[in-house]
N, C-alpha and C positions, 0 to 999 in steps of 0.2 A: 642457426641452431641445428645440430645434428639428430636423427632418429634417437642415437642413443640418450642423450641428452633429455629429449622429449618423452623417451619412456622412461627415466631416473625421475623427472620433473611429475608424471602422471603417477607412478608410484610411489615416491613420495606423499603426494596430496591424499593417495587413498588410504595411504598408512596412517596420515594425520586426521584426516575426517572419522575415519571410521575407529579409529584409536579415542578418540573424541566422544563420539558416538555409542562406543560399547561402556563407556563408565557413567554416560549422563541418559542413558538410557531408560526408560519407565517400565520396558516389561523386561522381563526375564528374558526369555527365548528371543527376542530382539538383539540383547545384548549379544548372547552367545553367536546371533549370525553374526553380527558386526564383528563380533573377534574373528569366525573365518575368514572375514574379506581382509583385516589384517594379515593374518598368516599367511593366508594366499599371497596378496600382494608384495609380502618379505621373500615367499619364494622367487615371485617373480625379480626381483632386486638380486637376489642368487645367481637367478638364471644369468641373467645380465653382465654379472662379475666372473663366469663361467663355470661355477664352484657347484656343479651340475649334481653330484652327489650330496652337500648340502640342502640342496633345492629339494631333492627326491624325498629326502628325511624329512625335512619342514612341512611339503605336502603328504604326506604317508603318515607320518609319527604324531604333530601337532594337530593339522587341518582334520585329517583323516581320524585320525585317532582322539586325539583328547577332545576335539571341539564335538563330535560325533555323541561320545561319552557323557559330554557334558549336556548335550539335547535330551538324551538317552534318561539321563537320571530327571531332567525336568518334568519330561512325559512320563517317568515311571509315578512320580509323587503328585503327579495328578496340578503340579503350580501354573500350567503354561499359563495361567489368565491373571498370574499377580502380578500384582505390581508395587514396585518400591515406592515408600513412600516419599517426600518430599524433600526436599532439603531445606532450611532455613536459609538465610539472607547471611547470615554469622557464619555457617559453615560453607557457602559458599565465598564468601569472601576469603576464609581462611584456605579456602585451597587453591582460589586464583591467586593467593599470595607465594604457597609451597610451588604451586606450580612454574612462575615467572623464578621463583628462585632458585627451582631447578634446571631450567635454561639458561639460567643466565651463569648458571657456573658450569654445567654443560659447555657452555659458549667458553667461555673463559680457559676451562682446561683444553680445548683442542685447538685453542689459538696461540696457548702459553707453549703448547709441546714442540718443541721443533721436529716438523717430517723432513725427513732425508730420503732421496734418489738411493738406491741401491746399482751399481754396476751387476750386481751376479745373474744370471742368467734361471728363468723363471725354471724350479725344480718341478719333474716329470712325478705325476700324479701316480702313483704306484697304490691300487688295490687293495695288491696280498697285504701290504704295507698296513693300509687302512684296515683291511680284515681281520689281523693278528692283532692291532691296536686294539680296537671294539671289543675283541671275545677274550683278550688277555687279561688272567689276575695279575700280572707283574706290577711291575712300577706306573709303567704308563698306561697299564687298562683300565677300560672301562666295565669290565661288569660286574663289579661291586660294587660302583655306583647306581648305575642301570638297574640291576635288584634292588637296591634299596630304595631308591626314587619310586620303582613300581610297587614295591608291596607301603608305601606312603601313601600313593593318590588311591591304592585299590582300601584302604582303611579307612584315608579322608572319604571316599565316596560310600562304604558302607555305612560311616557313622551321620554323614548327611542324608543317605537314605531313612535310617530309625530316625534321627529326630524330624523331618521331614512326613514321618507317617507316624510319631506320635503328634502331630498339633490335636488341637483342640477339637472335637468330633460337633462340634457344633460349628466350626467354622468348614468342616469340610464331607459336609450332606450328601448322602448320594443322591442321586436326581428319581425321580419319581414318575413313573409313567402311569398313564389310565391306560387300564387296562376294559376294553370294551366285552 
């Protein structure tokens, strides 16, 4: 077995446990690191494939940025210490069902596809190339998407903030000191 091999196998596992991990999770703030070590670990998988500018984005934009955001708004609302309730026995069944059924057609379409060897020779990474894509409104850019993604999560995240600080004022006391 090759190092590369041994690191695709180690990243892998991390992206399953921890992918795992952030949706069966009991606290909040737990969940959200677990997702970092996913993202993390996806970059490292980047790094790997050499797509080193993907990698940068992944750790910058996701890790960096939404996972960050996401701690940000827990601590603002004062939840770090909730915790999700339980699942039943029904709904856990029901999802170890979607779930197997999602790999197993996962499985099915990448084994149905046929991959083909390419002869052409691997195309030269080009920048300016990538730069003008990114910031172009033409055909192929992206920042008309890119704006409308971010003013999404900056709405989703205000409006979980209010309802978040309207709960119930009896469930969330402020703490009380003696004062000597």
């Amino acid at each position: 077995m090759t190092a590369n091999q041994l690191m695709f196998i180690l990243f892998a596992l991390m992206i399953s446990v921890f992918s795992v991990l952030t949706v069966t999770s009991q606290k909040i703030l737990r969940a959200a690191v677990y997702l970092l070590f996913v993202l993390i670990s996806t970059s490292g998988l980047y790094f790997m494939l050499n797509y080193q500018f993907l990698a940068a984005i992944q750790l910058t934009l996701y890790a960096g940025g939404i996972v960050v955001l996401i701690i940000f708004s827990i601590l603002l609302t004062s939840h770090i210490s909730q915790s999700f309730e339980s699942l039943g026995w029904q709904k856990n069944i029901f999802s170890a069902i979607a779930s197997v059924a999602g790999a197993i057609l996962s499985i099915v379409t990448i084994l149905d596809y046929k991959f083909s060897a390419t002869a052409e020779a691997a195309k030269e990474v080009d920048m300016r190339l990538i730069g003008k894509s990114l910031l172009s409104v033409d055909y192929d850019g992206y920042v008309l998407p890119f704006e409308v993604i971010s003013v999404l999560l900056l709405a989703a995240m205000i409006g979980a903030i209010v309802i978040a600080k309207k709960a119930s004022p009896a469930k969330t006391k402020s703490p009380t000191y003696n004062q000597k």
